[in-house]
N, CA and C of each residue as an Amber inpcrd file, in Angstrom:
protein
   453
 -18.3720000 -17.5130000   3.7490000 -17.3540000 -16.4940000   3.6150000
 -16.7380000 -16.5910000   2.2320000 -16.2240000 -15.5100000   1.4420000
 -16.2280000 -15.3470000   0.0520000 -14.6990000 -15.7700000   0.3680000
 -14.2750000 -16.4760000  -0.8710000 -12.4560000 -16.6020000  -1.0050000
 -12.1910000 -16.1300000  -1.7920000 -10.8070000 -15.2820000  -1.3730000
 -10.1550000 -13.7820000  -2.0130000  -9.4420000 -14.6730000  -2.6200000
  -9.2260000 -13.9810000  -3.9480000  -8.1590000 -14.4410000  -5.1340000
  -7.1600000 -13.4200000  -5.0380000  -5.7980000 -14.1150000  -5.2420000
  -4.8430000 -13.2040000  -5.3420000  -3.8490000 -13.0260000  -6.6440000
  -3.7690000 -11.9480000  -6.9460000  -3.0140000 -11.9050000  -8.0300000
  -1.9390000 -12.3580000  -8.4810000  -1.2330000 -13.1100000  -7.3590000
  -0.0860000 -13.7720000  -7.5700000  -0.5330000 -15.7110000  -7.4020000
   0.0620000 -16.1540000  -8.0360000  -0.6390000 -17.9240000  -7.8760000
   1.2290000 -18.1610000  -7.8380000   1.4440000 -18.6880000  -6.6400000
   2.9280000 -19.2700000  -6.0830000   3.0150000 -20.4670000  -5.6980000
   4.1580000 -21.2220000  -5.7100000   3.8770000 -22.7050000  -5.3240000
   5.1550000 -22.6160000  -3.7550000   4.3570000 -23.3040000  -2.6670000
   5.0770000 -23.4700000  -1.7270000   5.1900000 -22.4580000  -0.2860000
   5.1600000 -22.5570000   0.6090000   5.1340000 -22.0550000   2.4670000
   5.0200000 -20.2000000   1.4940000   3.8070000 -19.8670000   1.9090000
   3.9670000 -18.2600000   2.1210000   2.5710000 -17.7940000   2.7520000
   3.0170000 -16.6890000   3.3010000   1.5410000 -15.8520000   4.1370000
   1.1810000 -14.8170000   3.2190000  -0.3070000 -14.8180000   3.5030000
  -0.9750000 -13.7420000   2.6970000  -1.6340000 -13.5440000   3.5910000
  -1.8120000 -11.8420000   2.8980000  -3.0880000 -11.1160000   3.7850000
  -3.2420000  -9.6290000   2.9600000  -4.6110000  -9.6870000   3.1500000
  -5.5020000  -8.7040000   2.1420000  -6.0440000  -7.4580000   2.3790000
  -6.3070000  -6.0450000   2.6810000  -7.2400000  -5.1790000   3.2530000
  -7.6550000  -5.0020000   2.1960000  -9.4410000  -4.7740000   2.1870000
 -10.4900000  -4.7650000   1.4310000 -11.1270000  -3.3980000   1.7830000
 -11.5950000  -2.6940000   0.6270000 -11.5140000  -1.2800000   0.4390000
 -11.1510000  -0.4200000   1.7570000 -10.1210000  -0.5410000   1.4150000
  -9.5770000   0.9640000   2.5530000  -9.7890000   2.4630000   2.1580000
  -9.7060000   3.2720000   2.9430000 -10.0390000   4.1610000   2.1140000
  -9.1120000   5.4650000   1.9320000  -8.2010000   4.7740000   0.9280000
  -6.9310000   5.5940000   0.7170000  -6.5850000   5.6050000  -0.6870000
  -5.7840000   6.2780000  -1.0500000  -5.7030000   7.4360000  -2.7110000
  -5.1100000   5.6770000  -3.0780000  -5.9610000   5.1480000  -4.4580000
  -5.2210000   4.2300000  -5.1430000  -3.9730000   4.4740000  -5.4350000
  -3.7470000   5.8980000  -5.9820000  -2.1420000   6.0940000  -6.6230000
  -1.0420000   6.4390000  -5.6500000  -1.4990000   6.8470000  -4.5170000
  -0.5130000   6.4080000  -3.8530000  -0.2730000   5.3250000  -3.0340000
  -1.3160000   4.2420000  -3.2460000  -0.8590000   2.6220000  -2.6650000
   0.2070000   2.3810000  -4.0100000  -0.2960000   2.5630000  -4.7050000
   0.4440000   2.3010000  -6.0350000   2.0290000   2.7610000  -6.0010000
   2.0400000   3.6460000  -5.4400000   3.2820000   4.1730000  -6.0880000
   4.4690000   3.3770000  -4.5190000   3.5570000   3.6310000  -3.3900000
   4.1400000   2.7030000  -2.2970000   4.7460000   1.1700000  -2.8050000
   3.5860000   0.3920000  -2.9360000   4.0030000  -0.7360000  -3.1960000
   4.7120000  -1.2180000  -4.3120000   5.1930000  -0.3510000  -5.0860000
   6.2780000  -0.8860000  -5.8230000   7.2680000  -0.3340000  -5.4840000
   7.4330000   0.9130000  -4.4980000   8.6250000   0.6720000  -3.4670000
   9.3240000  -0.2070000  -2.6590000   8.2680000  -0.5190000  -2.1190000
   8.4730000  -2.1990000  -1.0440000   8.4160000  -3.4730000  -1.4930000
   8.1250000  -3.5710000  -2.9550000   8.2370000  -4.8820000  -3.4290000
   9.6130000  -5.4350000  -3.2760000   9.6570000  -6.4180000  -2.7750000
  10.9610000  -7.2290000  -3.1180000  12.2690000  -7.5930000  -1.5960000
  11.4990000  -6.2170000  -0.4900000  12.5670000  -5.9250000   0.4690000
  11.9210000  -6.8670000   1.7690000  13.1990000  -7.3400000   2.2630000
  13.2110000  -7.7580000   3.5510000  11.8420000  -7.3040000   4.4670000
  11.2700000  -8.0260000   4.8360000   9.7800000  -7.3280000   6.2030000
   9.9830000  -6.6210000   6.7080000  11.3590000  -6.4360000   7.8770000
  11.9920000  -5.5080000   8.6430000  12.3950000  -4.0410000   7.7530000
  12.8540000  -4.5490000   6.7920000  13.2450000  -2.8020000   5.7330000
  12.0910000  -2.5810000   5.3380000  10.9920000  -3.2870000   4.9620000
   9.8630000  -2.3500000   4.4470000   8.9190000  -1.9300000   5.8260000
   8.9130000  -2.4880000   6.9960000   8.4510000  -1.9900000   8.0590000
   8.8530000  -0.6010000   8.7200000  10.3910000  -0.7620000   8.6470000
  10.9200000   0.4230000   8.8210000  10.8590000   1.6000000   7.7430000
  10.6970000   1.2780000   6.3650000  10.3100000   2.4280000   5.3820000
   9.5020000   2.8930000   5.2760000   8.5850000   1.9980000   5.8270000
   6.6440000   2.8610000   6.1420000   6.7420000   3.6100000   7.4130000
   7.6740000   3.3990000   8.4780000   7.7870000   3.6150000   9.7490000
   7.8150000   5.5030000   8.9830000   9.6060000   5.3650000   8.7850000
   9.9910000   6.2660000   7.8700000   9.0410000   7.4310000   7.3700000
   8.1670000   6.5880000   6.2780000   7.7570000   7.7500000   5.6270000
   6.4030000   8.0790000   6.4230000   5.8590000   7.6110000   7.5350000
   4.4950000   7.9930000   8.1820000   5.0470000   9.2670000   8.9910000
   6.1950000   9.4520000   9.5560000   7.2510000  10.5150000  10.3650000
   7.6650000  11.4590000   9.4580000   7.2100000  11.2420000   8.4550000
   7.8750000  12.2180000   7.2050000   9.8550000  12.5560000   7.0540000
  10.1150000  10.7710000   7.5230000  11.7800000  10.8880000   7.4350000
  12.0870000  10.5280000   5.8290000  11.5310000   9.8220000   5.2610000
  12.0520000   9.4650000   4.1400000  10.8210000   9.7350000   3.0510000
  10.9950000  10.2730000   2.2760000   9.9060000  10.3330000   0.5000000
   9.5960000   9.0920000   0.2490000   8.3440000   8.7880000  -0.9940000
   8.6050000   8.0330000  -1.5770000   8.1850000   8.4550000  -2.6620000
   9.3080000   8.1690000  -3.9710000   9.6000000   8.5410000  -5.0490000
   8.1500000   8.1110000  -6.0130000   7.3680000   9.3800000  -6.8650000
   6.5120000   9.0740000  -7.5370000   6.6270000   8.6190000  -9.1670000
   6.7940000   7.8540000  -9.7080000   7.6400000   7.1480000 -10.8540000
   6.0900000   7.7840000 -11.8090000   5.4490000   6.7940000 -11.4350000
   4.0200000   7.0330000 -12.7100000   3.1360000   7.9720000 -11.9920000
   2.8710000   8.1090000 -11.2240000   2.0850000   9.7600000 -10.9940000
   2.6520000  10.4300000 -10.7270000   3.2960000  11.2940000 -10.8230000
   3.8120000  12.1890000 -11.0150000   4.0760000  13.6580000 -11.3650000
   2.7230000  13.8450000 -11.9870000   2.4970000  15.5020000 -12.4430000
   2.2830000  16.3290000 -11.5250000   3.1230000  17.3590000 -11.5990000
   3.0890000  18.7790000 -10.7580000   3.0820000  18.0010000  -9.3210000
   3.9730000  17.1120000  -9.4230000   4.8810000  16.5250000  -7.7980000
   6.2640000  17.1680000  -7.5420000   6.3800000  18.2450000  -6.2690000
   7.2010000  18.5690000  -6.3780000   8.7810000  17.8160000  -6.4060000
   9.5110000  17.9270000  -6.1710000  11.2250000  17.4990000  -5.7780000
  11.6190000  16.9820000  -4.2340000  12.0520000  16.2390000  -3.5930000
  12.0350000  16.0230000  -2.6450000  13.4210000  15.3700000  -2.5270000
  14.7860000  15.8630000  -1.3440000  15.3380000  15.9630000  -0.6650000
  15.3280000  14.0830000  -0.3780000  16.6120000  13.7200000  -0.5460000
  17.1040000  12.5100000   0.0670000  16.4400000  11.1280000  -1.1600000
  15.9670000  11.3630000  -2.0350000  15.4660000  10.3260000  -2.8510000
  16.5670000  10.1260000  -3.5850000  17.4660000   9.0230000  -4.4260000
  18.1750000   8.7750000  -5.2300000  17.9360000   8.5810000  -6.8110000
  18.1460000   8.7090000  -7.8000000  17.6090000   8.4260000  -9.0570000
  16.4790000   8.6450000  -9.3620000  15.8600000   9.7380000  -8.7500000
  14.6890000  10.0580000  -8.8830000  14.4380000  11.4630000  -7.7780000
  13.4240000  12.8250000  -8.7310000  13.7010000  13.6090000  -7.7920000
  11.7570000  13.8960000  -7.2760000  10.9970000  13.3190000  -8.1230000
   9.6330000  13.5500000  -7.5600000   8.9950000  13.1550000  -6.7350000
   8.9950000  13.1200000  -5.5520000   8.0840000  12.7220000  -4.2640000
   7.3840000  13.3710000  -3.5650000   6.7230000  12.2710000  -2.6130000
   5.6440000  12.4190000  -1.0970000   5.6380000  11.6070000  -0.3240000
   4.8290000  12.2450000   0.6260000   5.0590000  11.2510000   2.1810000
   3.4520000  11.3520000   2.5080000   3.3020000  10.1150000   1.7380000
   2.0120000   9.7630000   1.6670000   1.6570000   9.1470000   3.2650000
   1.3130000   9.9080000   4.1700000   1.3570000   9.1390000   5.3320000
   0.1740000   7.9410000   5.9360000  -1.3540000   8.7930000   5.5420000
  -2.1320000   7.9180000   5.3640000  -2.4100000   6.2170000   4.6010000
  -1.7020000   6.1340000   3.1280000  -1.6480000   5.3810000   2.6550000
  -0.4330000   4.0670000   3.1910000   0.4870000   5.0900000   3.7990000
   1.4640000   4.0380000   4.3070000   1.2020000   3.4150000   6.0380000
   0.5910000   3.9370000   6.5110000   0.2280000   3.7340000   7.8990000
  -1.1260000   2.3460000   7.5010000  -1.9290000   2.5290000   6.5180000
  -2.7970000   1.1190000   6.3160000  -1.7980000   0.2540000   5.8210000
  -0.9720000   0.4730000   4.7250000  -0.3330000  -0.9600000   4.0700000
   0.4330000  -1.3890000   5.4640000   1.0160000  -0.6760000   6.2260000
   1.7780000  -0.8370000   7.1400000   1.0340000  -2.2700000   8.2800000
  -0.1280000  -1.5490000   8.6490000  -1.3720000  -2.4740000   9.0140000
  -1.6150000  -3.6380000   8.4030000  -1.3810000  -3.8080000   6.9380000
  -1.6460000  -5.2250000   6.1050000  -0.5410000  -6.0610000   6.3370000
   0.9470000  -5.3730000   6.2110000   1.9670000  -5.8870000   6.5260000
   1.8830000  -6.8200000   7.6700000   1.7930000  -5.9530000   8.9870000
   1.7180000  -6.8160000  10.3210000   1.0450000  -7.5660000  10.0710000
  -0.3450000  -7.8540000   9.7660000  -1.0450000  -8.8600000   9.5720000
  -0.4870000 -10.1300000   8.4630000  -0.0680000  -9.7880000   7.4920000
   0.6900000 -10.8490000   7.2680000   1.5470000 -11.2290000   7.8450000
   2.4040000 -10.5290000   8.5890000   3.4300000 -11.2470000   9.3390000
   2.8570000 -12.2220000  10.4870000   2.0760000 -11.6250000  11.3480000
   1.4740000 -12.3980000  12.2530000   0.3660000 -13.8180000  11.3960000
   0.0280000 -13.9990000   9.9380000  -0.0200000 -15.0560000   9.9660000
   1.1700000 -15.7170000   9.2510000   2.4220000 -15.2780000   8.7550000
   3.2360000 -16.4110000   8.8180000   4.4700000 -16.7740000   9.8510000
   3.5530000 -16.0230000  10.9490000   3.8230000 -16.7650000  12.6190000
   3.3130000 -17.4010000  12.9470000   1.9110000 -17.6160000  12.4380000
   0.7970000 -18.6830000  12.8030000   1.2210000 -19.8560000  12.0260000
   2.0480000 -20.0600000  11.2400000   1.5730000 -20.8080000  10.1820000
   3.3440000 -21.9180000  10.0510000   4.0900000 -20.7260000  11.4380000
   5.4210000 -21.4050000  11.8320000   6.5050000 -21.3180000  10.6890000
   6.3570000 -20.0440000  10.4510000   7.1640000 -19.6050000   9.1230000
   8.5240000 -18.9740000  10.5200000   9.7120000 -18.4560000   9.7120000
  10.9050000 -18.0920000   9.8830000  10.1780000 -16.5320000   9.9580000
   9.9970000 -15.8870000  11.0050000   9.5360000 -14.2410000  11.1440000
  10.8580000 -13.6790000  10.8730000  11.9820000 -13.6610000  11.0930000
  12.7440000 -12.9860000  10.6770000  13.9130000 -13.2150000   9.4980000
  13.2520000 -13.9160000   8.4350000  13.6160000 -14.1840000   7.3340000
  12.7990000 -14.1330000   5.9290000  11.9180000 -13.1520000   6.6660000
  10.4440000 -13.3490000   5.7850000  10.6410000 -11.6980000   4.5160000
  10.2800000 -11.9830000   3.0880000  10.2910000 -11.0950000   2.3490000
   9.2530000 -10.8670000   1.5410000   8.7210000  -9.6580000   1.3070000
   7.6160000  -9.0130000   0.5760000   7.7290000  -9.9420000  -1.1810000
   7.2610000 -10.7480000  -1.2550000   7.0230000 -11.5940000  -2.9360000
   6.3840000 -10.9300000  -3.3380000   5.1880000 -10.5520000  -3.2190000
   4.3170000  -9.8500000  -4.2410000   3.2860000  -9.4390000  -2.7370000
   2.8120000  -7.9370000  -3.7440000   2.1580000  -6.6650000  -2.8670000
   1.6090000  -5.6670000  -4.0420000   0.7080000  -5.3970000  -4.5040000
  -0.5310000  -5.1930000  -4.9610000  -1.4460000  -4.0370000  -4.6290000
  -2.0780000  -3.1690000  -5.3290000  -2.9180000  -2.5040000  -5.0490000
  -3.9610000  -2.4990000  -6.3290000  -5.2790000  -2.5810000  -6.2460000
  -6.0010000  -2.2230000  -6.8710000  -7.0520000  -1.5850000  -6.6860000
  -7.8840000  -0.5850000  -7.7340000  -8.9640000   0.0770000  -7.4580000
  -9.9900000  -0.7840000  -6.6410000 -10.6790000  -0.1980000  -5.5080000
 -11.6990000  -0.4550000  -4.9840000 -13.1530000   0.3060000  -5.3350000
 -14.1950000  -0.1240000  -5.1750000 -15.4730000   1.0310000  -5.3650000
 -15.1970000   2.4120000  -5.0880000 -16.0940000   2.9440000  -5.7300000
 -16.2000000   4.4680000  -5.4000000 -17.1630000   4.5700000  -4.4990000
 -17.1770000   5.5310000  -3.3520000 -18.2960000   5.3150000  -2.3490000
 -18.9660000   7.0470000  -2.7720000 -19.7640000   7.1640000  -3.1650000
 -20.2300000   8.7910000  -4.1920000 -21.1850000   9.1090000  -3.2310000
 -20.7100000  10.4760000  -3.3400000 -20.7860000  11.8520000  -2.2230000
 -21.3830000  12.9500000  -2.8590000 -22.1260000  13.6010000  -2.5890000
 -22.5010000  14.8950000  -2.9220000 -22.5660000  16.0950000  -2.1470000
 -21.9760000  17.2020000  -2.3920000 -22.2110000  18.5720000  -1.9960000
 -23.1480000  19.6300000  -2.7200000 -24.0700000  19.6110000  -1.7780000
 -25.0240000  20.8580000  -2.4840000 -24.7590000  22.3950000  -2.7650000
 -24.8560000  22.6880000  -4.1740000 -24.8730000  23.8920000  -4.2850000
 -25.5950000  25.1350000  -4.2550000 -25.7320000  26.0750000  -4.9530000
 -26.4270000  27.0250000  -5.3980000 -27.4330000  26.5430000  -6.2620000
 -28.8390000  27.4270000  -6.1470000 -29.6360000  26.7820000  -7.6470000
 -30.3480000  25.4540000  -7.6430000 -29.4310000  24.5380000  -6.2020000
 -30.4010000  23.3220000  -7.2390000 -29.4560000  22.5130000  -7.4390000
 -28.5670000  23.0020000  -7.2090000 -27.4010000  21.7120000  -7.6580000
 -26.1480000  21.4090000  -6.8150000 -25.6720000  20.4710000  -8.2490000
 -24.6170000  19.4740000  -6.5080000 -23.4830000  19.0250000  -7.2860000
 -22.0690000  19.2750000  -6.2500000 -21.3000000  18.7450000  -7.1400000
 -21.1740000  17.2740000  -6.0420000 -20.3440000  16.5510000  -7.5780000
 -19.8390000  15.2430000  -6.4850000 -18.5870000  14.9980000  -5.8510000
 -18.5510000  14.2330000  -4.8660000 -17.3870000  14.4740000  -3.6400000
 -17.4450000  13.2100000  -3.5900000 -16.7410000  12.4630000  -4.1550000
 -16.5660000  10.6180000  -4.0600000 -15.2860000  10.7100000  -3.5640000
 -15.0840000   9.4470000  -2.6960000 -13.9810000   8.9100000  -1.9070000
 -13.7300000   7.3740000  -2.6930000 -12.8620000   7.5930000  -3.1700000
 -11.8680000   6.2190000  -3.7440000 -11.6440000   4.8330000  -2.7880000
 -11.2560000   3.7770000  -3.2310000 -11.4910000   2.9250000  -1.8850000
 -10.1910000   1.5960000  -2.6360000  -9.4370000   1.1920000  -1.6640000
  -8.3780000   0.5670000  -2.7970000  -8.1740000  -1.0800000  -1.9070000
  -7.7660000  -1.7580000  -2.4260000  -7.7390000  -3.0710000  -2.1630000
  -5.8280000  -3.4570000  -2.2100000  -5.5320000  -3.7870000  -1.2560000
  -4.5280000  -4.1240000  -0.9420000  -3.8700000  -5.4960000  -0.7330000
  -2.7930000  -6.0690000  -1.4350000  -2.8310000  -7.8870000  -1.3270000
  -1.2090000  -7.5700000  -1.2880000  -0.5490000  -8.6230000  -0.0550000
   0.4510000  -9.2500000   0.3280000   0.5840000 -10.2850000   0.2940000
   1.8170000 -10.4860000  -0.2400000   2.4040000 -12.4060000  -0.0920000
   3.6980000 -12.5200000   0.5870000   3.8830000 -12.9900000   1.3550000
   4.9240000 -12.8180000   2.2800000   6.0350000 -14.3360000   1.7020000
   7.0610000 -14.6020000   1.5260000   7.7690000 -15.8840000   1.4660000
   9.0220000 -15.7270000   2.1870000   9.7090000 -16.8680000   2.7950000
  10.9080000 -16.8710000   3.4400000  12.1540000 -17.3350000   1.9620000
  13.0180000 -15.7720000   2.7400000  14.0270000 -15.7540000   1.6960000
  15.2000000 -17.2260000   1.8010000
């Protein structure tokens, strides 16, 4: 079995856990997880809860073009409710939590340290056209890394 490297190298008690190409828009894992960096498990559980219900935005900082305005965001007026993308990280989340239950960590003192997205393969698609030809229809695929530590 291959061992995943993580982008963060920490010293001391924390849970990790990884999803390996999922298949959801890189830029909006991106723009998620530096929402949830930093917050309590329970507030970022409930903010994915949030935005999968389409109760709360999440504000698009670096992608951003021709994103409309969105209602209830603070210091920032460009968002989406990326629901797909937040319903998998949401999935990575639990799984880290459940291993730093395994591992006899404090579950309800536990905070997002570092959370990550990076490009995954392209999985390339084609649609046939007219003539003879084809355009391409590739699906993006993104890699997701959590580190969980007790605050």
């Amino acid at each position: 079995m291959a061992k995943n490297k993580y982008a963060y190298q920490g010293t001391g008690k924390m849970a990790k856990a990884t999803g390996k190409s999922l298949k959801i828009s890189p830029k909006h894992s991106v723009e998620i997880c530096r929402e949830i960096r930093g917050m309590y498990l329970d507030e970022a559980k409930e903010y994915l809860e949030d935005v999968i219900q389409l109760a709360r935005p999440v504000p698009f900082k670096r992608h951003n073009k021709k994103v409309g305005h969105r209602r209830g965001l603070k210091g920032w007026a460009a968002g989406r409710y990326p629901t797909k993308a937040a319903s998998h990280i949401l999935d990575v989340l639990e799984n880290a939590e459940a291993n730093a239950e395994y591992q006899g960590m404090d579950t309800e003192n536990l905070k997002v340290i570092h959370i990550s997205s990076h490009r995954g393969f392209v999985i390339r698609g084609y649609i046939p056209r007219a003539f003879g030809r084809a355009t391409p229809f590739n699906t993006p695929t993104t890699h997701i890394q959590v580190v969980l530590g007790e605050a």
